[in-house]
C-alpha positions in Angstrom: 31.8 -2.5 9.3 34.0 -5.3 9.1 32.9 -5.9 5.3 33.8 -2.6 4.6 37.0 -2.6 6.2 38.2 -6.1 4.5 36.3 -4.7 0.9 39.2 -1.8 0.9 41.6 -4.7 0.8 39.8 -6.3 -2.1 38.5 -9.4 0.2 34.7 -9.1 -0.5 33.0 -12.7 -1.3 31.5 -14.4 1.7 29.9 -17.5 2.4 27.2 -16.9 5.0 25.5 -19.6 6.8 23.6 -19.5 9.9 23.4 -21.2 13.5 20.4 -20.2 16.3 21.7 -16.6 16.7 25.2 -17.1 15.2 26.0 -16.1 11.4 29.5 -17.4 10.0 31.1 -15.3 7.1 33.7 -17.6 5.2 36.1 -16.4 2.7 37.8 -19.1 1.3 40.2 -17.1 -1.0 41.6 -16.4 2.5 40.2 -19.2 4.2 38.7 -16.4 7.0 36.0 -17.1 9.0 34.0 -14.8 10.8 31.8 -15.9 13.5 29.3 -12.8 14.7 26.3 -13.1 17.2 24.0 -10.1 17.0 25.9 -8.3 14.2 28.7 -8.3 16.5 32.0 -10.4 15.6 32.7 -12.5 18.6 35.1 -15.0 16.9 37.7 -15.0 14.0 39.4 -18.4 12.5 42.2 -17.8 9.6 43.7 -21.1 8.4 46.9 -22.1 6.6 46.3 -22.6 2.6 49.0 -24.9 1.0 49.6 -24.8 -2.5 50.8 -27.6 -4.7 54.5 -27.7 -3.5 53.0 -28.6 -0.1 54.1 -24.8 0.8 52.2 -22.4 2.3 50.6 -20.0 0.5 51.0 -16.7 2.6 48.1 -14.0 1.2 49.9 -10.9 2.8 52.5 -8.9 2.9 55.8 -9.7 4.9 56.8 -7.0 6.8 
């Protein structure tokens, strides 16, 4: 469900690798990680992308 969710917002390429009964989902356009144990996401990571001026380089929306 999450997939579909984040695919609506145009964030669909994932990097999947796998642990004992963990599977991590990595966007890096995003730098998103999802960390899921039996299809169920128990942990999310976003980091901090810095472009070129040594800025970040915030992906969403200011509110």
């Amino acid at each position: 469900e999450v997939k579909k969710d984040l695919a609506t917002k145009g964030i669909t390429k994932f990097t999947q690798e796998e642990f004992d009964t963990f599977e991590n989902y990595f966007n890096e356009e995003n730098w998103m990680i999802f960390q899921t144990e039996f299809d169920e996401v128990v942990k999310f990571e976003i980091g901090a992308i810095i472009n070129q001026k040594d800025e970040f380089d915030w992906k969403f929306g200011k509110k």
